[in-house]
VEXMIZA-742285 format. One line per field, with one value per residue: residue number from 1; residue in one letter; chain; x, y, z of N, C-alpha, C, O in turn. Coordinates in Angstrom, 1 decimal, always signed. Example, Ala and Ser with C-alpha at 12.3 -4.5 7.8 and 13.67 -1.06 7.14 Angstrom:
residues 2
seq <- c(1, 2)
type <- c(a, s)
mol <- c(A, A)
nc1 <- c(+13.2, +12.8)
nc2 <- c(-5.7, -2.2)
nc3 <- c(+7.8, +7.1)
cac1 <- c(+12.3, +13.7)
cac2 <- c(-4.5, -1.1)
cac3 <- c(+7.8, +7.1)
cc1 <- c(+13.2, +12.9)
cc2 <- c(-3.3, +0.0)
cc3 <- c(+7.8, +7.9)
oc1 <- c(+14.2, +13.4)
oc2 <- c(-3.3, +1.1)
oc3 <- c(+8.5, +8.0)
END
This chain:
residues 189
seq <- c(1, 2, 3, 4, 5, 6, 7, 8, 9, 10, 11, 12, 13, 14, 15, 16, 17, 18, 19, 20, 21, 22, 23, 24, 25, 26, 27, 28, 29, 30, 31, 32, 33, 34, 35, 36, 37, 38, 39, 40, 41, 42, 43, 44, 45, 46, 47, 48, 49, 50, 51, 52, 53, 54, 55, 56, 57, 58, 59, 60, 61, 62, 63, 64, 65, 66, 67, 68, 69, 70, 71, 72, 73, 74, 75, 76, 77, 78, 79, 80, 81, 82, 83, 84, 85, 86, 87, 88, 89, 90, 91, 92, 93, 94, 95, 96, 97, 98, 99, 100, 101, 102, 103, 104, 105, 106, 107, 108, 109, 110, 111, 112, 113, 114, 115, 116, 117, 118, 119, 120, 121, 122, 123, 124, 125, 126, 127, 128, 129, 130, 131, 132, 133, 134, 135, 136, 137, 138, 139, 140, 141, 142, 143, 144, 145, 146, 147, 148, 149, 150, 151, 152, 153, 154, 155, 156, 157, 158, 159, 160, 161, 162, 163, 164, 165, 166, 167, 168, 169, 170, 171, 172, 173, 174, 175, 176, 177, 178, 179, 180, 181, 182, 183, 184, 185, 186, 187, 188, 189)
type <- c(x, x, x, x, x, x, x, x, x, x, x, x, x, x, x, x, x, x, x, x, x, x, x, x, x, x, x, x, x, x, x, x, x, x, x, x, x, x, x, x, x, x, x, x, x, x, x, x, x, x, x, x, x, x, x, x, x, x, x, x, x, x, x, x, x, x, x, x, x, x, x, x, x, x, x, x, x, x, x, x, x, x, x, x, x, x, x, x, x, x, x, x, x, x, x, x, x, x, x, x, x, x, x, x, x, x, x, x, x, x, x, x, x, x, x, x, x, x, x, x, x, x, x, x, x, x, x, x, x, x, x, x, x, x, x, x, x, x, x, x, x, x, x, x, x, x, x, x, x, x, x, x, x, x, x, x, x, x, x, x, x, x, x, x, x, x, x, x, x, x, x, x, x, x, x, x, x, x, x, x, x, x, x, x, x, x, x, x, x)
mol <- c(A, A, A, A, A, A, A, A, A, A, A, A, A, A, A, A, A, A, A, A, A, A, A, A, A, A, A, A, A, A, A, A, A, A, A, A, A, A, A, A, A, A, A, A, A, A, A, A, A, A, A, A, A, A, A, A, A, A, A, A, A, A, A, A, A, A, A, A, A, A, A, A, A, A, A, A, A, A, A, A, A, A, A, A, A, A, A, A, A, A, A, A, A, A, A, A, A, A, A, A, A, A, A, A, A, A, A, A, A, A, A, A, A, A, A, A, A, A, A, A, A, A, A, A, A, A, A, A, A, A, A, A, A, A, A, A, A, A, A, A, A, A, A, A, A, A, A, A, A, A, A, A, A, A, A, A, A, A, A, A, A, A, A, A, A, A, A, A, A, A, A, A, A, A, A, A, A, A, A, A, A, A, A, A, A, A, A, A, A)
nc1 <- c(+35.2, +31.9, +31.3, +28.0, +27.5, +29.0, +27.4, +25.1, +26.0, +26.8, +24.2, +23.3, +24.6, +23.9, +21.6, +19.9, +21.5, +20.9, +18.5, +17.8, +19.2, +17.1, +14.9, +15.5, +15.8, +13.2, +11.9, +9.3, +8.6, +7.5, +7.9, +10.6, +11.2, +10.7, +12.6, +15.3, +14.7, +14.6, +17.1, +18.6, +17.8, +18.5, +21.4, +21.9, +20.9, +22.5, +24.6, +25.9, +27.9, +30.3, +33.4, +33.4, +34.1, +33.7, +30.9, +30.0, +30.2, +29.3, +26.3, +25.9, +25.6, +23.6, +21.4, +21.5, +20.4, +17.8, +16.5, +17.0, +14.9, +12.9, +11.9, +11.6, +10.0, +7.6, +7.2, +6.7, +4.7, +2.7, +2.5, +1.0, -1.4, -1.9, -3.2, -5.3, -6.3, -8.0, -10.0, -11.3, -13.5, -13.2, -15.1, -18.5, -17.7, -15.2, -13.1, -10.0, -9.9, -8.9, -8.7, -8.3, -9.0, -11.8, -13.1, -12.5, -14.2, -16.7, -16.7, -15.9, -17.0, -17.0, -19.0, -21.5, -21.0, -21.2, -23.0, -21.5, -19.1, -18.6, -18.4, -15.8, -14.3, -14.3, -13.3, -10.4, -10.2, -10.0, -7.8, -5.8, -5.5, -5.6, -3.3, -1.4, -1.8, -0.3, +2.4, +5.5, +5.8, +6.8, +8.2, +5.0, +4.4, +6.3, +5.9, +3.6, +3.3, +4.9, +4.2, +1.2, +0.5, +2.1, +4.5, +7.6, +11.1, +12.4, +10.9, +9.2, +11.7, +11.7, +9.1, +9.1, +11.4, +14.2, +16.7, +16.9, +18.0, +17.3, +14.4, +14.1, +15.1, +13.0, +10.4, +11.2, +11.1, +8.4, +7.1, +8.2, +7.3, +4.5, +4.2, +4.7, +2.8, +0.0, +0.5, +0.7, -1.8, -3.2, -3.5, -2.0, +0.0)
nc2 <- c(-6.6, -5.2, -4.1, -4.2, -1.7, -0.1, -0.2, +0.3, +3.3, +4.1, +4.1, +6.2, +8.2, +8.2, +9.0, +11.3, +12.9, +10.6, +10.6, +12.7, +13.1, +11.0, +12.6, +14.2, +13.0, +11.7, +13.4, +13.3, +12.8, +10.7, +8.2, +8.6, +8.4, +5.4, +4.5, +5.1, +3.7, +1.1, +1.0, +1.3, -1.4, -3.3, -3.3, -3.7, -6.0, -7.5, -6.9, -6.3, -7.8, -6.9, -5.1, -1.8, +0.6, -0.5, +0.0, +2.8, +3.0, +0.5, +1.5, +3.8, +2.5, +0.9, +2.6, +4.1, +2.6, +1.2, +3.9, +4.1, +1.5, +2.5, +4.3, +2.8, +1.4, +3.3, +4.1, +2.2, +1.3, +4.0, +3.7, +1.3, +2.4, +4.8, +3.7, +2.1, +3.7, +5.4, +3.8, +3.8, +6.7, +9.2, +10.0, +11.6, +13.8, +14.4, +13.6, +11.6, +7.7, +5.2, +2.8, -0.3, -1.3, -0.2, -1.3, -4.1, -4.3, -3.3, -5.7, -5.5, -3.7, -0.4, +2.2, +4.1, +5.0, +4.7, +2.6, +1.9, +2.8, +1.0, -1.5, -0.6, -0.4, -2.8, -4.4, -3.6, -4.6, -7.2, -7.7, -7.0, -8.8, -11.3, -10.9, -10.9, -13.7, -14.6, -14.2, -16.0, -18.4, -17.4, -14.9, -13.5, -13.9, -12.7, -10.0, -9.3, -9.6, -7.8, -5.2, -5.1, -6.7, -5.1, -5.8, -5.2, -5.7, -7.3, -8.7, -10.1, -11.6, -13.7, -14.7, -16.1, -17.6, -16.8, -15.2, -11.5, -10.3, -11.5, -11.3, -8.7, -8.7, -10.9, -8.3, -6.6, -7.8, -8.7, -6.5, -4.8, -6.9, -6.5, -4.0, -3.7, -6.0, -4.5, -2.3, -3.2, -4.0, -1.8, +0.0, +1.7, +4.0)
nc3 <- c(+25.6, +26.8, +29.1, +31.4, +32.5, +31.1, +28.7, +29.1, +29.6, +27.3, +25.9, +27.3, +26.8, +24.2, +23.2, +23.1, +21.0, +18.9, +18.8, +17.8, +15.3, +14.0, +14.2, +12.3, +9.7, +9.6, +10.1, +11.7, +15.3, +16.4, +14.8, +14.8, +17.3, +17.6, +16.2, +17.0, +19.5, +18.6, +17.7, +20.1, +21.5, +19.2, +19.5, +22.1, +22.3, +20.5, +19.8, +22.3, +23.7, +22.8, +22.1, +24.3, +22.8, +19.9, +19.7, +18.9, +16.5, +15.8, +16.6, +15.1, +12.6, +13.0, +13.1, +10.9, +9.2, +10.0, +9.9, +6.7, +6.4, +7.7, +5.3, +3.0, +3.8, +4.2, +1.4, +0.5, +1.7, +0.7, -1.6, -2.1, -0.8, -1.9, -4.3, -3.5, -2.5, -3.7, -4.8, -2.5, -1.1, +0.7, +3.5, +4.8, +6.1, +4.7, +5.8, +5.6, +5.1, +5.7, +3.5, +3.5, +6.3, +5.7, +3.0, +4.3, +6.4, +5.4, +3.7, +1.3, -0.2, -0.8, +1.2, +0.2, -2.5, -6.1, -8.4, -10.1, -9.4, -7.9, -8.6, -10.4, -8.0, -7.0, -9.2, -9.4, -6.5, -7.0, -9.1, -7.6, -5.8, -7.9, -8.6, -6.6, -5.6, -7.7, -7.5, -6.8, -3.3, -0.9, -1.6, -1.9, +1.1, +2.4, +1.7, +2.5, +4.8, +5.9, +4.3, +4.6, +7.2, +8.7, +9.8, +11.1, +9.8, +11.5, +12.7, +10.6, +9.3, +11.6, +11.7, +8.9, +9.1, +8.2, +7.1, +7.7, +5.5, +3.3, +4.1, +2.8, +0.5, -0.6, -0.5, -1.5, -4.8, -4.4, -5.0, -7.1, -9.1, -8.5, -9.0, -11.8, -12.8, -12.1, -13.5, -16.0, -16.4, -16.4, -14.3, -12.6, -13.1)
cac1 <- c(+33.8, +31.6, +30.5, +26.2, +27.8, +29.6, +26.8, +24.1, +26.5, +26.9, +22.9, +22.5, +25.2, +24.2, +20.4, +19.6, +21.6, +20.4, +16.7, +17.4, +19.5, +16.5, +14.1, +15.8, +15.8, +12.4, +10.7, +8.2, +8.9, +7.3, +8.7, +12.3, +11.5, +10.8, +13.6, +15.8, +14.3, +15.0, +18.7, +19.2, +17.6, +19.1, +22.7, +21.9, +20.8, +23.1, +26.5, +26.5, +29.2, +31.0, +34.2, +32.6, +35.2, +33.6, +29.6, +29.6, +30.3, +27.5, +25.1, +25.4, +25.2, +22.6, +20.4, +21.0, +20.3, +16.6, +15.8, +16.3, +14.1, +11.5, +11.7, +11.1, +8.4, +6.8, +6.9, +5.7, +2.6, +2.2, +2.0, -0.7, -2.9, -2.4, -3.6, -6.5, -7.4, -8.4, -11.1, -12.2, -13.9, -13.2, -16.4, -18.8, -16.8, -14.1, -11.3, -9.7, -10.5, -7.6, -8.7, -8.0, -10.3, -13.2, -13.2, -12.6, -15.1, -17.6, -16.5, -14.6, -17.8, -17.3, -20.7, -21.9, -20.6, -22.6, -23.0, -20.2, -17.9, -18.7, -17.9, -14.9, -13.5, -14.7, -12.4, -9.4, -9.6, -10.3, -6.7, -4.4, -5.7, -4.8, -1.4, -0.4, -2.0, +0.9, +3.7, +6.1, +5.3, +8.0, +7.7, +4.2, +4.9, +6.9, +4.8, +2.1, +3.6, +5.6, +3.1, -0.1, +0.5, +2.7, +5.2, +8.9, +12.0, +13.1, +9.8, +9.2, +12.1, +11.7, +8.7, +9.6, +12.6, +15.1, +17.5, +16.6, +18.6, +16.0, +12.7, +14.0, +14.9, +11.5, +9.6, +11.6, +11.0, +7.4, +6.8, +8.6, +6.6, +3.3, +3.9, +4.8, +1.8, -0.7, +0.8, +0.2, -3.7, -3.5, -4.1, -1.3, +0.7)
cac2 <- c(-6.9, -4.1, -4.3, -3.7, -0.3, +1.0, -0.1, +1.5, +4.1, +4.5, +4.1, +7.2, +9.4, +8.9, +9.0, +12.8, +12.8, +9.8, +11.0, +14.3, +12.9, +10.5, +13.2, +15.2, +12.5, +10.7, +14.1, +12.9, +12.5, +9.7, +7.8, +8.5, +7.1, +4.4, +4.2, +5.2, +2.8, -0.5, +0.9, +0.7, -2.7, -4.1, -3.0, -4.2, -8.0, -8.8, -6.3, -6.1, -8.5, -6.2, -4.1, -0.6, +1.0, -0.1, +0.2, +3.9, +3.2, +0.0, +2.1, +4.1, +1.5, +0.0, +3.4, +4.4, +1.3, +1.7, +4.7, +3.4, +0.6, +3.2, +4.8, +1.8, +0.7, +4.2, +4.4, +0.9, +1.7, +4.8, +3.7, +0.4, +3.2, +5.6, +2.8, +1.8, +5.3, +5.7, +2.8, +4.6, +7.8, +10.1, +10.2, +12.6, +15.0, +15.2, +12.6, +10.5, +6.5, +3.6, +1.9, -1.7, -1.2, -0.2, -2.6, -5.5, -4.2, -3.4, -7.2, -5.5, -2.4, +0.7, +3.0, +5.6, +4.5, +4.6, +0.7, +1.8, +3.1, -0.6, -2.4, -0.6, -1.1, -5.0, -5.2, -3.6, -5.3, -8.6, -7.7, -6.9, -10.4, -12.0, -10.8, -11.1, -14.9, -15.2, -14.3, -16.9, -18.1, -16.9, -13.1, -12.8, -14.5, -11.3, -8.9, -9.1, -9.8, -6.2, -4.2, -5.4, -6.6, -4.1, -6.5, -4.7, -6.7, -8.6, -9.6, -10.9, -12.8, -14.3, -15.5, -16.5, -18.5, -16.7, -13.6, -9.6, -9.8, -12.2, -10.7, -6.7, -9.0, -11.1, -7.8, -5.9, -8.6, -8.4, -4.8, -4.7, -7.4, -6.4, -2.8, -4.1, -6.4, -3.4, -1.5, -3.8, -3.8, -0.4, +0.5, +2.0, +5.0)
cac3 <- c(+25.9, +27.1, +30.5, +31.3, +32.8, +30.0, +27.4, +29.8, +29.7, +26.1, +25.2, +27.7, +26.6, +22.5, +23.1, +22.7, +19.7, +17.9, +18.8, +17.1, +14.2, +13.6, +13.6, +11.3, +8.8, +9.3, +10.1, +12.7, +16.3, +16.9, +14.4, +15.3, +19.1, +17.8, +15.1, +18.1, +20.5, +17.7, +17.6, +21.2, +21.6, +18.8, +20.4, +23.5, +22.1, +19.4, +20.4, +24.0, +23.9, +22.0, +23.2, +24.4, +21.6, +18.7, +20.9, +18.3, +14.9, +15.3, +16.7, +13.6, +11.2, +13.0, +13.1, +9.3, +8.5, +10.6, +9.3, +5.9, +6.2, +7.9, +4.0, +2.1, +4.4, +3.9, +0.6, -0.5, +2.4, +0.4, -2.9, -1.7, +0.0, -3.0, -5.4, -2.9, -1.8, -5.4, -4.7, -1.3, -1.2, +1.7, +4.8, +4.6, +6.6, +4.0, +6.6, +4.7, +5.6, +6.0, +2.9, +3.9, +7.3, +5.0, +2.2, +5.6, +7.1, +3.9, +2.9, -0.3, -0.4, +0.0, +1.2, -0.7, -4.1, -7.5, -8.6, -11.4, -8.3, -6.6, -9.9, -10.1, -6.4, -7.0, -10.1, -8.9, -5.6, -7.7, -9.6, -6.5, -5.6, -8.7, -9.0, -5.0, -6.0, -8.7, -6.7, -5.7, -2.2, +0.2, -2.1, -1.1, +2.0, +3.0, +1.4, +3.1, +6.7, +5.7, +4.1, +4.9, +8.3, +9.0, +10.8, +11.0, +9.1, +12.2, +13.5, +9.8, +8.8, +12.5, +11.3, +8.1, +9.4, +6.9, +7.6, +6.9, +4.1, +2.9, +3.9, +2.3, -1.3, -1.5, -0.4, -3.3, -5.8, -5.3, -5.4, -8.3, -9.9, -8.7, -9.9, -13.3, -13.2, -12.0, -15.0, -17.6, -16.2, -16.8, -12.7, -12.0, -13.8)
cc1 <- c(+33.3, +30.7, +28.8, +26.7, +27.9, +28.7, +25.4, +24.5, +26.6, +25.6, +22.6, +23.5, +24.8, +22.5, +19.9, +20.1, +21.4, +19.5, +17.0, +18.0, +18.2, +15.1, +14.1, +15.5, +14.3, +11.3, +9.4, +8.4, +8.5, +7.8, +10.4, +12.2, +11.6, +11.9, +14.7, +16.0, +14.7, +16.7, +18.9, +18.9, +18.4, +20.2, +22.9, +22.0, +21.7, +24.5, +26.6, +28.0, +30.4, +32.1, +33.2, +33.3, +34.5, +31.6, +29.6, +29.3, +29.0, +26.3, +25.1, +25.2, +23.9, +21.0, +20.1, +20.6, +17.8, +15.8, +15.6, +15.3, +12.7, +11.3, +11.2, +10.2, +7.1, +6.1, +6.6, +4.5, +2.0, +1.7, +0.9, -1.7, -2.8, -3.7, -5.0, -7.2, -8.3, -9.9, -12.1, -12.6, -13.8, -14.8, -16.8, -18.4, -16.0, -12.7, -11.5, -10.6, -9.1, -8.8, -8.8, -9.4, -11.5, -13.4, -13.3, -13.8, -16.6, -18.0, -16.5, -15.9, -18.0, -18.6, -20.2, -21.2, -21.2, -22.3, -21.5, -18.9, -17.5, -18.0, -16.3, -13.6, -13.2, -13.2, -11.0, -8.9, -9.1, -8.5, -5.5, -4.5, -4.9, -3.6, -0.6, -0.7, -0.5, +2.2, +4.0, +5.7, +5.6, +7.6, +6.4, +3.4, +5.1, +6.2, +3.9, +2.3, +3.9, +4.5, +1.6, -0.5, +1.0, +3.7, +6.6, +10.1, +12.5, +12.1, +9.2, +10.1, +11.9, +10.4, +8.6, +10.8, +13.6, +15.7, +16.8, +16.8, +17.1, +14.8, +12.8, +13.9, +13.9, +10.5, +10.0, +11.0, +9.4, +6.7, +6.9, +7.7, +5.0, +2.9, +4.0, +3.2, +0.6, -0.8, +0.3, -1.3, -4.2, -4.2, -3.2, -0.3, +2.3)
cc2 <- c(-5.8, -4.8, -3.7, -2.5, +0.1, +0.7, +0.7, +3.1, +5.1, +4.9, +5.8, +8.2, +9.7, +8.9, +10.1, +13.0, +11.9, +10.5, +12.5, +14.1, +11.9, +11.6, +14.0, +14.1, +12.0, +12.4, +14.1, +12.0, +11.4, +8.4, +7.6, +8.0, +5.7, +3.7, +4.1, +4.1, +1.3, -0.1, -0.1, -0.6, -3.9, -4.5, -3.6, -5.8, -8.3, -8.1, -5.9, -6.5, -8.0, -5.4, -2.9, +0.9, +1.1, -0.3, +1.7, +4.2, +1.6, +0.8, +2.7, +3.6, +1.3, +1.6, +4.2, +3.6, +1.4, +2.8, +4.6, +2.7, +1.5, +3.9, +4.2, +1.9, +1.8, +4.4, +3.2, +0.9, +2.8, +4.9, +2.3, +1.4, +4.0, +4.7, +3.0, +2.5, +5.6, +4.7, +3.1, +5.4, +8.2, +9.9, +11.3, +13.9, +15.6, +14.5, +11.2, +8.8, +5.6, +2.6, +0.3, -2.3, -1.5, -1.0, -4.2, -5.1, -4.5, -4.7, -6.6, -4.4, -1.5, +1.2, +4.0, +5.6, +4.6, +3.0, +1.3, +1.7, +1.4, -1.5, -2.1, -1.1, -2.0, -5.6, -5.5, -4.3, -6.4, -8.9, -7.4, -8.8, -11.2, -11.9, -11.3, -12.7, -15.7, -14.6, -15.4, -17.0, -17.2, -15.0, -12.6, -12.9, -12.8, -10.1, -8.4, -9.2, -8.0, -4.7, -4.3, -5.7, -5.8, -4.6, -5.6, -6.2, -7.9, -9.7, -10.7, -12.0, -13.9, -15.3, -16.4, -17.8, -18.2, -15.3, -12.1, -9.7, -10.3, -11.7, -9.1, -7.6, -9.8, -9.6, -6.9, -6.7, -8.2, -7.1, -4.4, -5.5, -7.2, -4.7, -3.2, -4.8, -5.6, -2.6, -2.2, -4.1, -2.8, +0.0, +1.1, +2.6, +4.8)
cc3 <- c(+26.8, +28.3, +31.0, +31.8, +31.8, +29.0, +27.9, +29.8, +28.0, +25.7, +26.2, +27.3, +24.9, +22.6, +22.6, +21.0, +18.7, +17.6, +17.9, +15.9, +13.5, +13.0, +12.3, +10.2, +8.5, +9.7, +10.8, +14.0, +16.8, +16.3, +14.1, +16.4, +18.7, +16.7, +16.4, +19.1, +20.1, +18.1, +18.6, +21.6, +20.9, +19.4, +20.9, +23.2, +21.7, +19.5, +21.6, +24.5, +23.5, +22.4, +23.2, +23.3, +19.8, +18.8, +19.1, +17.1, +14.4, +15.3, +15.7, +12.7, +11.7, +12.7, +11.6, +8.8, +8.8, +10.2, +7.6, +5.4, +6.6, +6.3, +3.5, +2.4, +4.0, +2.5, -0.2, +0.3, +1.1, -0.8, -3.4, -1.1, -0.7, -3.9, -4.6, -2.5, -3.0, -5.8, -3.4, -1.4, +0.3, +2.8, +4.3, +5.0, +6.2, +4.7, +5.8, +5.7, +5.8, +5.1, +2.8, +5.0, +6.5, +4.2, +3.3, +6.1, +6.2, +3.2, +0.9, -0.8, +0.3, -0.1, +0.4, -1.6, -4.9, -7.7, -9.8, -10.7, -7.9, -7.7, -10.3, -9.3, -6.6, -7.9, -9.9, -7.7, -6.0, -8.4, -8.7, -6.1, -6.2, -8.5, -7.6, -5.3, -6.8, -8.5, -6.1, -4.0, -1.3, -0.2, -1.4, +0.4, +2.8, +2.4, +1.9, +4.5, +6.7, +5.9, +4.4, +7.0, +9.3, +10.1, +10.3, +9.7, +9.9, +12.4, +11.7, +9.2, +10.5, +12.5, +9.9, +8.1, +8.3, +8.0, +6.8, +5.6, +3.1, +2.6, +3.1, +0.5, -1.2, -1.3, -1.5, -4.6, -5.7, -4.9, -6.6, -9.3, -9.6, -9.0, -11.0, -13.8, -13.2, -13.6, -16.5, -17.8, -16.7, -15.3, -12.4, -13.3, -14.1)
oc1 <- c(+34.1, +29.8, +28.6, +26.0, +27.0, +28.9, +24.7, +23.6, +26.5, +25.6, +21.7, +23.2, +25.1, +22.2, +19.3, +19.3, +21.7, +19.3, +16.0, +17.6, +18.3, +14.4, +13.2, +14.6, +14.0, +10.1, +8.5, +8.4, +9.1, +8.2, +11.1, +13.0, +12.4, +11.9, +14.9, +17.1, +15.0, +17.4, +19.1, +19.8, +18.9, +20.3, +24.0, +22.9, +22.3, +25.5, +27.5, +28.9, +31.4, +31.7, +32.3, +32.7, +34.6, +31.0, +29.0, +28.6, +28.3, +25.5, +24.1, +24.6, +23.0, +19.9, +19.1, +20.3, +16.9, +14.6, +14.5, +14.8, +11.6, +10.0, +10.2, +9.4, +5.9, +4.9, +6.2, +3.4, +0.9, +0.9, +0.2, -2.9, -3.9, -4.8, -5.8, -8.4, -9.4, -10.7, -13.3, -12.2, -14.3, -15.7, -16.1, -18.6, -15.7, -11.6, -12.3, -11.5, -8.3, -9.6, -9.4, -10.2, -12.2, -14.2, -14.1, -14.5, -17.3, -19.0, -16.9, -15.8, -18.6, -19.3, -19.1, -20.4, -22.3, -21.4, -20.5, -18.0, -16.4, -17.0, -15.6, -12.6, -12.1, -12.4, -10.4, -7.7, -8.0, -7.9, -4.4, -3.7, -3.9, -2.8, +0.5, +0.4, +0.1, +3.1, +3.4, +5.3, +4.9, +7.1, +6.4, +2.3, +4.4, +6.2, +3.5, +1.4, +3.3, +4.2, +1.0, -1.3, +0.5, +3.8, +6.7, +9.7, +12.9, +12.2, +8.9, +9.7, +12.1, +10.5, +7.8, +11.0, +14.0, +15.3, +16.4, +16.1, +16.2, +14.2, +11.8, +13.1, +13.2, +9.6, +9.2, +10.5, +8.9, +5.5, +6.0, +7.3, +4.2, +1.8, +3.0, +2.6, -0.1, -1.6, -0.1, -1.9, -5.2, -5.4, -3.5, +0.2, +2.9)
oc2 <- c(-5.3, -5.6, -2.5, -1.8, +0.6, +1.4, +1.4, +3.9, +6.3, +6.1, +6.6, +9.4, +10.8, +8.9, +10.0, +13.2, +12.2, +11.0, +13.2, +14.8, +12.0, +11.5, +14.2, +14.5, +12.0, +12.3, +14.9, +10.8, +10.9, +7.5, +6.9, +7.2, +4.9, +2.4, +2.9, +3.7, +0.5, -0.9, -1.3, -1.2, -5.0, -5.7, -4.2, -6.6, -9.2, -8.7, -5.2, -6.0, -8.5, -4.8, -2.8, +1.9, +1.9, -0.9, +1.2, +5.0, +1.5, +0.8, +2.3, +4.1, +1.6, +1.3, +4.7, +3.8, +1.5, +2.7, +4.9, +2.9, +1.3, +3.9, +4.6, +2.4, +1.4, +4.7, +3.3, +0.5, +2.5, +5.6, +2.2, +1.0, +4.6, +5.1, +3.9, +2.4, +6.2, +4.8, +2.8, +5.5, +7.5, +9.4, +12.0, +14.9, +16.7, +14.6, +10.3, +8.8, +6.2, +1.9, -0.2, -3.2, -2.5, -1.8, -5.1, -6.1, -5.5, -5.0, -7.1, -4.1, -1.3, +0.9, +4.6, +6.6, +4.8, +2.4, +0.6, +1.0, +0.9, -2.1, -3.1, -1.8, -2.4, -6.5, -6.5, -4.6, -6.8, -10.0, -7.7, -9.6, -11.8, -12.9, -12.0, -13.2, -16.7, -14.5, -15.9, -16.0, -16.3, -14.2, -11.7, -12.3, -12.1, -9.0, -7.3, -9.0, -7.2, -3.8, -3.2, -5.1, -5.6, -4.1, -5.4, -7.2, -9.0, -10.9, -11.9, -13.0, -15.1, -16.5, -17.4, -18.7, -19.1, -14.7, -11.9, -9.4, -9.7, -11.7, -8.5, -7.3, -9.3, -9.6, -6.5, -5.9, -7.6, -7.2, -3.8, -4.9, -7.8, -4.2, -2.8, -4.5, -5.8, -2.4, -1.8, -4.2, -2.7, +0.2, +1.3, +1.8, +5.7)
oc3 <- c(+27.6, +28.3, +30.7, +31.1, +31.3, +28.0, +27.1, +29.8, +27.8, +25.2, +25.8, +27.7, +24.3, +21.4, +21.6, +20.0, +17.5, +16.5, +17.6, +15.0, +12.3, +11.9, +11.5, +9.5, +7.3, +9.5, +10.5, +14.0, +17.8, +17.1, +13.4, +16.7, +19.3, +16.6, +16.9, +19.5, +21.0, +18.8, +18.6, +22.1, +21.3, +19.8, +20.8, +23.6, +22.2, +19.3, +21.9, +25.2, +23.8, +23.4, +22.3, +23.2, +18.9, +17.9, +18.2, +16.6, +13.4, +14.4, +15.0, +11.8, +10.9, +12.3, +11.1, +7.7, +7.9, +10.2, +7.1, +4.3, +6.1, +6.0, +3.0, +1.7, +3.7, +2.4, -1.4, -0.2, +0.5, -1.3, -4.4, -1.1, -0.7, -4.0, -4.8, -2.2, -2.8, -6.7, -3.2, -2.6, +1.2, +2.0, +3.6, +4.4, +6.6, +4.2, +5.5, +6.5, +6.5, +5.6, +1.8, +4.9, +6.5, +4.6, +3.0, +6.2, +6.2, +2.5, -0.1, -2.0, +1.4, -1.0, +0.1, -1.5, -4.5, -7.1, -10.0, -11.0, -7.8, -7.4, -10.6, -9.6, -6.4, -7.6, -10.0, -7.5, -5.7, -8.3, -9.1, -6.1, -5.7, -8.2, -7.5, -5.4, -6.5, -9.4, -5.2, -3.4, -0.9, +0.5, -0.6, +0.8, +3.5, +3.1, +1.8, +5.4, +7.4, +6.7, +4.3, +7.8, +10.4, +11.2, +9.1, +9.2, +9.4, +12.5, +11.8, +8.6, +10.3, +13.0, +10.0, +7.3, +7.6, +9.0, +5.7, +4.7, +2.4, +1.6, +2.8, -0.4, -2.1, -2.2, -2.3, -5.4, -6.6, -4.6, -7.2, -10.2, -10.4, -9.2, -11.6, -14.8, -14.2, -14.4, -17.6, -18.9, -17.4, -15.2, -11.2, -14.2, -14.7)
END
């Protein structure tokens, strides 16, 4: 069992090199602190108790594991704000928008649109609807806490009342099934 010294001891002797093996992988400093920062917490809560021996080979599971999930998470944000960017139009300035914002805010109308643009936006918003609609509960349950709320995996199965394992397979399941259903709209390539 690892004493609050030796696991204080551990988090500050692997800290430099997590933080620099996270950057390398995730490419953006601020998101490896905070990849980093989950490690060491995790560590701390759920293997403290742990001898200080096998303190090295968790922390790495638990940090490839974290940076994983930073990938997923990226790349199912990136392919709902591809889709939806595609219903936004850029500001006059040429900076992009946060998609979601404007439509919330707009109440589902973007400005400076042609009425064809607006009828478009309308339809496709109208069909992410449907489909997130005809997802099992729990699927878009975690879907929308994930990607939409942008809640992490712990903080969602925590609300959920289920384990990780749980909230990563319903948020797969419906990805999978609302790219399939997108596709068969013909909205998505």
């Amino acid at each position: 069992m690892a004493t609050r010294q030796e696991l204080s001891d551990f988090l500050a002797g692997v800290e430099r090199r997590a933080f620099k093996q996270a950057v390398y992988a995730v490419r953006d400093e601020e998101a490896a602190l905070d990849v980093v920062q989950d490690a060491m917490l995790r560590i701390a809560e759920r293997y403290g108790d742990r001898p200080a021996t096998e303190l090295p080979m968790l922390f790495q599971r638990i940090l490839q594991n974290l940076i994983t999930d930073h990938f997923r998470r990226r790349k199912i944000r990136n392919t709902w704000m591809t889709l939806l960017s595609a219903i936004v139009p850029d500001d006059e300035d040429g900076n992009e928008r946060d998609p979601l914002e404007v439509l919330e805010a707009a109440g589902g109308a973007a400005p400076g649109g042609s009425a064809a643009d607006e009828v478009e936006r309308r339809q496709v918003m109208q069909a992410i609807e449907e489909e997130l609609q005809r997802l099992p509960p729990r699927q878009r349950e975690a879907f929308l806490m994930r990607y939409w709320e942008d809640l992490d995996v712990a903080e969602t199965a925590a609300a959920m009342g289920c384990s990780e394992g749980s909230v990563k397979t319903h948020c797969s399941r419906a990805s999978h099934a609302l790219a399939a259903a997108l596709r068969a709209r013909g909205l998505r390539s």
